[in-house]
C-alpha positions in Angstrom: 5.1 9.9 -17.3 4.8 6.4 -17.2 2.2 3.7 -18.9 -0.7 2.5 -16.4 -3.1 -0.4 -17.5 -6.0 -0.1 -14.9 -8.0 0.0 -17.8 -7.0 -3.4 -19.3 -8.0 -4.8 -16.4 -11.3 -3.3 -15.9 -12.2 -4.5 -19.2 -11.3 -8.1 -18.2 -13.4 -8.2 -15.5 -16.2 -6.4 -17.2 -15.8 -9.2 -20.1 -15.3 -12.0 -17.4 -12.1 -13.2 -19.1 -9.2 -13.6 -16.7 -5.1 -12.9 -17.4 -4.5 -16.3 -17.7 -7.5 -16.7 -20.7 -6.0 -13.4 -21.8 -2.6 -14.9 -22.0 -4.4 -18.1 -24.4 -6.4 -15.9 -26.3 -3.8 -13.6 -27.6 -0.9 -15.9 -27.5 1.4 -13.1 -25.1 3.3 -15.3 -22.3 2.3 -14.4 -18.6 5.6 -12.9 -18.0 4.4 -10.0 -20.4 1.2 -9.9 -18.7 2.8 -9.6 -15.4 5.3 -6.8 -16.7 1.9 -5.4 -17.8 0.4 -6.1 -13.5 3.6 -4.0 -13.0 2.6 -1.1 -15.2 5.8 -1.9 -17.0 6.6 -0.8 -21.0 5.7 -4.0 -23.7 5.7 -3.8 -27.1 3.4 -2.3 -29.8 2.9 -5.3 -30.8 1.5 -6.4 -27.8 -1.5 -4.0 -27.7 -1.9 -4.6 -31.0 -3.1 -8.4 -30.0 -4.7 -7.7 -27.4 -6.9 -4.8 -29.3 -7.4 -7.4 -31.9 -8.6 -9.6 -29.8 -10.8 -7.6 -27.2 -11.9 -5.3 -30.4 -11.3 -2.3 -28.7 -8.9 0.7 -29.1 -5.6 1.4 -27.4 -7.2 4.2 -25.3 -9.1 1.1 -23.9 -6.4 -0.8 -22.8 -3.8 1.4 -21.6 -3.2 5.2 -21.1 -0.1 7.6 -19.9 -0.3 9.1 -16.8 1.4 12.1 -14.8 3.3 10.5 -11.6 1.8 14.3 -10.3 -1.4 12.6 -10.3 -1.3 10.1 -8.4 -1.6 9.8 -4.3 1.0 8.6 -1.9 -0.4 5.7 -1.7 -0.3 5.1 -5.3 3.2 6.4 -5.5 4.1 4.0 -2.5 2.9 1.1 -4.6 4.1 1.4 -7.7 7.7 3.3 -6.6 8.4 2.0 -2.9 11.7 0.0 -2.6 11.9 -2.8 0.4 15.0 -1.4 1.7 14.8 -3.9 5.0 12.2 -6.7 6.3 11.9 -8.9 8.8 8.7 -11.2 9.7 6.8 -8.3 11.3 7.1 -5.3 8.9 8.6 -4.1 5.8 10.6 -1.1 5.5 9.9 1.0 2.3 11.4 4.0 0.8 10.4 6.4 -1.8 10.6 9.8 -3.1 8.1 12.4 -4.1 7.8 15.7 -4.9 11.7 16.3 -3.1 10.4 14.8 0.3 11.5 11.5 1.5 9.5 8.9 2.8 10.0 5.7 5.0 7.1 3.5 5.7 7.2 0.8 8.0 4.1 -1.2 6.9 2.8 -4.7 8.5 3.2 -7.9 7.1 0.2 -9.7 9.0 -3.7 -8.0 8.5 -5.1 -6.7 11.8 -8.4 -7.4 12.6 -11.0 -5.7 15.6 -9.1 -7.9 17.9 -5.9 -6.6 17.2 -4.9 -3.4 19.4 -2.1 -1.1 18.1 -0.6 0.6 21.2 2.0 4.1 20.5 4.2 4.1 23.4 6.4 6.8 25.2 9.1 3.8 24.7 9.0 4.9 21.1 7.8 1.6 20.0 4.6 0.5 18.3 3.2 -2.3 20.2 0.8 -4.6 18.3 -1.6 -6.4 21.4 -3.5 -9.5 20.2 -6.5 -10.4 22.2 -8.0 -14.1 22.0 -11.3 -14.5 23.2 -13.0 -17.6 25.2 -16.3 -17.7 23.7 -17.3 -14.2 25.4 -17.7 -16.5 29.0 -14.6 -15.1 30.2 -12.1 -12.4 29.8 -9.8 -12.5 26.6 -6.2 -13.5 26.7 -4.6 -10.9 25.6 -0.6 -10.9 24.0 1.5 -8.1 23.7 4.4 -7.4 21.5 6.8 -5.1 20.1 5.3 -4.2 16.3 8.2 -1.7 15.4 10.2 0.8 17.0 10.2 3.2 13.7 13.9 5.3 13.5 13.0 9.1 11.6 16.1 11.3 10.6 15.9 15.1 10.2 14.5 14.8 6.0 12.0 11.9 6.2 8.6 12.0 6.7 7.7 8.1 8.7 4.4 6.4 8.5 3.7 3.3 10.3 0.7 1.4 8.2 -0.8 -1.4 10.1 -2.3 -3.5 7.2 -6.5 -5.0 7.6 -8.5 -3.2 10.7 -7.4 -2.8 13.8 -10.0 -2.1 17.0 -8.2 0.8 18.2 -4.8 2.6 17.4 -3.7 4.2 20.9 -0.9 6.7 22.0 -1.7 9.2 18.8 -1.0 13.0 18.9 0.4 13.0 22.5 4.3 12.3 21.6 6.0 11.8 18.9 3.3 9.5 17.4 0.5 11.4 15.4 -2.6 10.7 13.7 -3.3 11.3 10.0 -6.2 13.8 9.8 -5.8 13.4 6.0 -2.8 15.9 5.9 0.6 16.0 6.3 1.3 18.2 9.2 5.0 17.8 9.4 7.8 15.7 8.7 8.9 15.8 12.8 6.7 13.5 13.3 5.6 9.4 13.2 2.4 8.7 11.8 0.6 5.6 12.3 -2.1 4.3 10.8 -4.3 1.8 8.8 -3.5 1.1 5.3 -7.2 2.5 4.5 -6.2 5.8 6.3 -3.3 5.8 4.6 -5.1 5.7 1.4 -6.5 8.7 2.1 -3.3 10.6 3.9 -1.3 13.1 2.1 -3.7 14.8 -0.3 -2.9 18.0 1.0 0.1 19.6 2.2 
């Protein structure tokens, strides 16, 4: 079980009030509010002011919640380590339900331009196109995104952050697509961070 304070922060923005008014208002520092951002454990205290001053109840600002309940992308965010980076991608780690997981996710956002290329290579090329005003063809740069390592126990996602145009080379190597579900852990997935939002809900 752990705390969560999503609904803190819905009140906020339904009040209009921000953290850093919240802060003033109840007199807690903003390094408590950010342990708060982090989901992490404050003081009764603390809930105390900030009931006080919201006039609202403790089920209002905060409640516990089963780490069973939430998604993989929710467990990725709130118990992924950065176990290596470099100015491409981060690589994550994490545990759930007795499988491991190693995500390799993007640093820069991808946008329709952007081309993500799965290659027999074993690499994930990322290929940038830069158009001319639409009088000629686009220039077009290639590049080697990541070439993602998998041992026998992990399940490896790729998760190309924003919205790339296309993601090519899926389902005909090693590199598959998400469909949702988690076929096996043989394979590489790759994928946007919205498909990945949705990925793993069944097994």
């Amino acid at each position: 079980m752990y705390i969560d304070y999503s609904r803190l922060w819905k009140l906020l923005i339904d009040r209009g009030i921000t953290k850093t008014e919240l802060s003033s208002l109840t007199g807690i520092s903003s390094r408590v509010i950010a342990k708060m951002s982090k989901n992490q454990t404050v003081t009764t205290d603390t809930i105390a002011r900030i009931c006080e001053v919201l006039d609202c109840g403790v089920e209002d600002v905060m409640e516990c919640v089963s780490e069973n309940r939430l998604s993989l992308y929710e467990y990725y965010k709130k118990f992924g380590k950065v176990i290596e980076e470099n100015e491409l991608t981060k690589k994550i780690e994490f545990e759930k339900d007795g499988q491991r997981y190693v995500l390799y996710v993007t640093r820069a956002a991808a946008t329709k331009a952007t081309h993500i290329h799965c290659k027999d290579d074993g690499s994930v090329y990322r290929e940038q196109l830069y158009p001319f005003g639409g009088y000629t063809n686009p220039s077009r740069v290639e590049s080697v995104l990541v070439k993602p390592q998998r041992k026998a126990d992990e399940t490896v996602i790729v998760v190309i952050k924003g919205k790339p145009g296309i993601i090519t080379g899926l389902d005909e190597g090693i590199f598959v697509s998400s469909r949702g579900k988690i076929k096996t852990n043989k394979d590489i997935y790759v994928m946007s961070e919205t498909a990945f939002k949705l990925f793993g809900g069944q097994k």
